[in-house]
C-alpha atoms as one frame of an Amber mdcrd trajectory, in Angstrom:
protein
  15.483   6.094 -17.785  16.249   8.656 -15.321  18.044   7.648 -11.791  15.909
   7.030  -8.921  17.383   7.132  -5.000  15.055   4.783  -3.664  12.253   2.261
  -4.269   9.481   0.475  -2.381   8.635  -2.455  -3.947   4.516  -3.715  -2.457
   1.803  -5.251  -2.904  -1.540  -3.770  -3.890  -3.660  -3.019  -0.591  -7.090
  -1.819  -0.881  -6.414   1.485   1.545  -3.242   0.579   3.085  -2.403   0.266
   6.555  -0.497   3.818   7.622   3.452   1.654   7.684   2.695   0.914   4.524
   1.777   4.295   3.784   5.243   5.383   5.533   7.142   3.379   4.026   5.747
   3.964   0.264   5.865   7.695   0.938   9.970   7.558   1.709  10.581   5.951
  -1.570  10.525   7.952  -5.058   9.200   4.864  -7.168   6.607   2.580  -6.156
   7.040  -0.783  -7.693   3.490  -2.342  -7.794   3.983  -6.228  -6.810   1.402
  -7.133  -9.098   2.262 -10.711 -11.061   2.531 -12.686  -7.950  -0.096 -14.580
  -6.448  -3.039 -13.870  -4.831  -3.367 -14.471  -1.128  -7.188 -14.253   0.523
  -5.506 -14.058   4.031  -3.548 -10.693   2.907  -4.539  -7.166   2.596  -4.274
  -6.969  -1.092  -8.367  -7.325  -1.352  -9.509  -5.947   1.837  -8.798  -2.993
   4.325  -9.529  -2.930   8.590 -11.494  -0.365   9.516 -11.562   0.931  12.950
 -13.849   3.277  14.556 -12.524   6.727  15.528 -12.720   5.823  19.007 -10.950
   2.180  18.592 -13.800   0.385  19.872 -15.081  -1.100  16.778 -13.638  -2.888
  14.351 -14.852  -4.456  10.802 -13.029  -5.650   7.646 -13.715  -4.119   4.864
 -13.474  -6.857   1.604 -14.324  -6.602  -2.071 -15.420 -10.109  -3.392 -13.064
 -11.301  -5.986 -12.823 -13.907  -8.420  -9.502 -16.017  -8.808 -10.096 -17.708
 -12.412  -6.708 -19.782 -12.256  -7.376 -20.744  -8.606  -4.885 -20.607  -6.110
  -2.441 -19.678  -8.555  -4.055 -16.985 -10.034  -1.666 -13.495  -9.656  -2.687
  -9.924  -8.375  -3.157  -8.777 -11.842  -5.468 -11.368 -12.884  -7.833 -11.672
 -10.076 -11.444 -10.276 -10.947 -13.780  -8.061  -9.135 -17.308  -9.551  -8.418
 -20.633  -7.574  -7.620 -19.597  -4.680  -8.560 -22.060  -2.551  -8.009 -22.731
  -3.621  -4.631 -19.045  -3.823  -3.869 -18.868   0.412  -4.503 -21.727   1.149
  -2.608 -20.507  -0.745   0.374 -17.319   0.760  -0.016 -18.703   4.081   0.158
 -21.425   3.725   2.429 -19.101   1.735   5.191 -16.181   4.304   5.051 -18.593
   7.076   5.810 -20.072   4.968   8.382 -16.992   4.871   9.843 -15.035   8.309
   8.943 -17.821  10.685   7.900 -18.010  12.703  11.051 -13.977  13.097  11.225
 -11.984  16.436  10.973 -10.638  15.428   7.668 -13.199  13.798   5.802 -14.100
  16.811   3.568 -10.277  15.598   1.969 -10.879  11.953   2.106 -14.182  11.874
   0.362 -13.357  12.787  -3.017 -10.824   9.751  -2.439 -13.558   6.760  -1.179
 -15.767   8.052  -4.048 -12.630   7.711  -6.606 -11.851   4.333  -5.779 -15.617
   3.322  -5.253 -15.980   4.369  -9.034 -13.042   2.342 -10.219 -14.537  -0.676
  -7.932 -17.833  -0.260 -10.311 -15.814   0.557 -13.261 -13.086  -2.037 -13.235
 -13.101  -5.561 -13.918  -9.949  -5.968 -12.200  -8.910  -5.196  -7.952  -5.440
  -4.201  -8.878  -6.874  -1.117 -10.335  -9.122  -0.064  -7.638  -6.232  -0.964
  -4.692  -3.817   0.642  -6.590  -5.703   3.728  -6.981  -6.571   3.132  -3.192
  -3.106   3.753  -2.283  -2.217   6.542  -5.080  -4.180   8.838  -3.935  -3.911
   8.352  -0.329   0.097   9.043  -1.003  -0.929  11.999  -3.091  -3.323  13.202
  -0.054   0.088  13.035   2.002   1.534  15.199  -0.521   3.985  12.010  -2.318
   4.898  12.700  -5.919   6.773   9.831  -6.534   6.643   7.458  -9.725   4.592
   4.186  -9.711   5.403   1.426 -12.232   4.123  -2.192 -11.865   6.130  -5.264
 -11.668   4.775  -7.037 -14.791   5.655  -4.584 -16.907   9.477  -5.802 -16.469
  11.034  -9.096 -17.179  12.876 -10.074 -14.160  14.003 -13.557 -12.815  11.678
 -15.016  -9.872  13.327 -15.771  -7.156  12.467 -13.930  -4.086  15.447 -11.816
  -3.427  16.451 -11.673  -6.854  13.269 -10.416  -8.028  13.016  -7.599  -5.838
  16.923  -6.561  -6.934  16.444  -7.088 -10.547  13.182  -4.513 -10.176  15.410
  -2.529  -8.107  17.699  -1.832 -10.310  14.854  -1.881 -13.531  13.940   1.296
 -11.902  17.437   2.559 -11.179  17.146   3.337  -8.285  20.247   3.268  -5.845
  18.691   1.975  -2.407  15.450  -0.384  -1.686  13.403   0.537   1.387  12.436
  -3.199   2.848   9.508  -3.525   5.340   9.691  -5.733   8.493   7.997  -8.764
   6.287  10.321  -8.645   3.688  13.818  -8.693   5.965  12.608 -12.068   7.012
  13.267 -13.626   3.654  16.002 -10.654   1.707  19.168 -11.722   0.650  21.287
  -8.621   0.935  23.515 -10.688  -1.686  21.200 -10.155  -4.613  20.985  -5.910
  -4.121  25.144  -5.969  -3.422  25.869  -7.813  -6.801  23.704  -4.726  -8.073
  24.905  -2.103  -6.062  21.959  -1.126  -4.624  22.097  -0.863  -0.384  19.360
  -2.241   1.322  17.634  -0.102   4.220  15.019  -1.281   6.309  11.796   0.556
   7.635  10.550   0.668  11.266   8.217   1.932  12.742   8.923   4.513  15.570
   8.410   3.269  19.350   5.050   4.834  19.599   2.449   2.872  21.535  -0.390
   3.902  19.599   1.426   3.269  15.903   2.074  -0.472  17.041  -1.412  -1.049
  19.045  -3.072   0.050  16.160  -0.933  -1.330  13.267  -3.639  -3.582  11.730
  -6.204  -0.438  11.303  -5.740   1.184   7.720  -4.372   4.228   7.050  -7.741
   5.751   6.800  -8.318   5.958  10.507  -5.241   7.866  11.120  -5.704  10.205
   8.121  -9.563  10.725   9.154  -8.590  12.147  12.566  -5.143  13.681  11.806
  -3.280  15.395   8.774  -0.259  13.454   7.421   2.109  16.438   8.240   0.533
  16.198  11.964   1.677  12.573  11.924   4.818  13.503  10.657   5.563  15.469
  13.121   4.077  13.711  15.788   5.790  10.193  15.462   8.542  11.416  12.744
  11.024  14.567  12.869  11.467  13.765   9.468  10.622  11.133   6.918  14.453
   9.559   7.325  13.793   9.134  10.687  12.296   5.760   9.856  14.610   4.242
   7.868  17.211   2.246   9.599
């Protein structure tokens, strides 16, 4: 397997909020957190939509069905009204972003994952695809490999480092959420350095932090955000 610099190792979001866009975008493999378990309260099943003016807001959910319960993973959590579930996706994006200078790009992407939605039993497929082709919209052309395709050891830290280094890759980029729990010890026994991802002080990327990356990339090309909160894409890893 070839050498990799660095990995991002996430959950599944349906249409990810534009830090976890960053973040993903800086790393050459996506690692898919996909065989742990399911939270309702998270973004893996539902995306916050915010009008182009920032004075409405809505979630955006697809109904799912968790046949082991509360401990039923990512991967095995179902995808209910279907049908319905596409439609609304599509219908309530365009609501939202269908008068925006760069909806004539994101289209083709809401009617992509609104056809998985339809097509697919499961969410990980649609949420993945969700965030795929955003990233390839911002012009990423990085790997993505899912977790449970790799037998690692579960603990939290160690996980992440044994996936790390199942990917070879040389440094993990770790998100705000993750540096509360990361044990640095588990990457060093693997020689893998640990960088973390921030966020630039920008008012507007912090106010609006919640919103998903769709309301940025409606209004504004990715290179236009890159160079309007980022000189580069290193300039975010700290």
């Amino acid at each position: 397997m070839p050498s990799h610099r660095t990995c991002a190792i996430h959950q599944p979001n349906l249409f990810p909020r534009l830090s976890t866009l960053a973040k993903l975008y800086a790393a050459d493999v996506w690692v898919v957190l996909d065989d742990v378990q399911f939270n309702m309260r998270d973004y893996q099943h539902r995306t916050r939509l915010l009008s182009p003016d920032a004075k409405q807001e809505q979630w955006l959910s697809l109904p799912v069905h968790r046949p082991f319960g509360r401990s039923t993973r990512i991967n095995e959590a179902l995808l209910l009204d279907q049908a319905k579930s596409a439609r609304r996706t599509s219908e309530l994006v365009r609501q939202y972003y269908g008068h925006c200078r760069q909806w004539s790009a994101l289209r083709p992407i809401v009617d992509a994952v609104a056809a998985e939605i339809q097509l697919s039993n499961y969410l990980v497929d649609a949420t993945e695809l969700s965030t795929r082709l955003l990233l390839e919209q911002m012009g990423w052309r990085g790997r993505i490999v899912r977790s449970s395709t790799f037998a690692v050891r579960q603990e939290r830290s160690t996980r992440l480092a044994d996936l790390a280094a199942a990917v070879g890759a040389r440094e993990y980029l770790c998100g705000t959420g993750g540096a509360r729990y990361l044990d640095k010890t588990d990457f060093r026994k693997q020689r893998i350095a640990v960088q973390y991802v921030r966020l630039p002080e920008a008012s507007a990327l912090h106010e609006h932090k919640p919103a998903s990356g769709l309301w940025w990339l409606a209004a504004v090309s990715w290179s236009d955000l890159r160079g309007l909160f980022w000189e580069d894409v290193a300039g975010m890893v700290v």
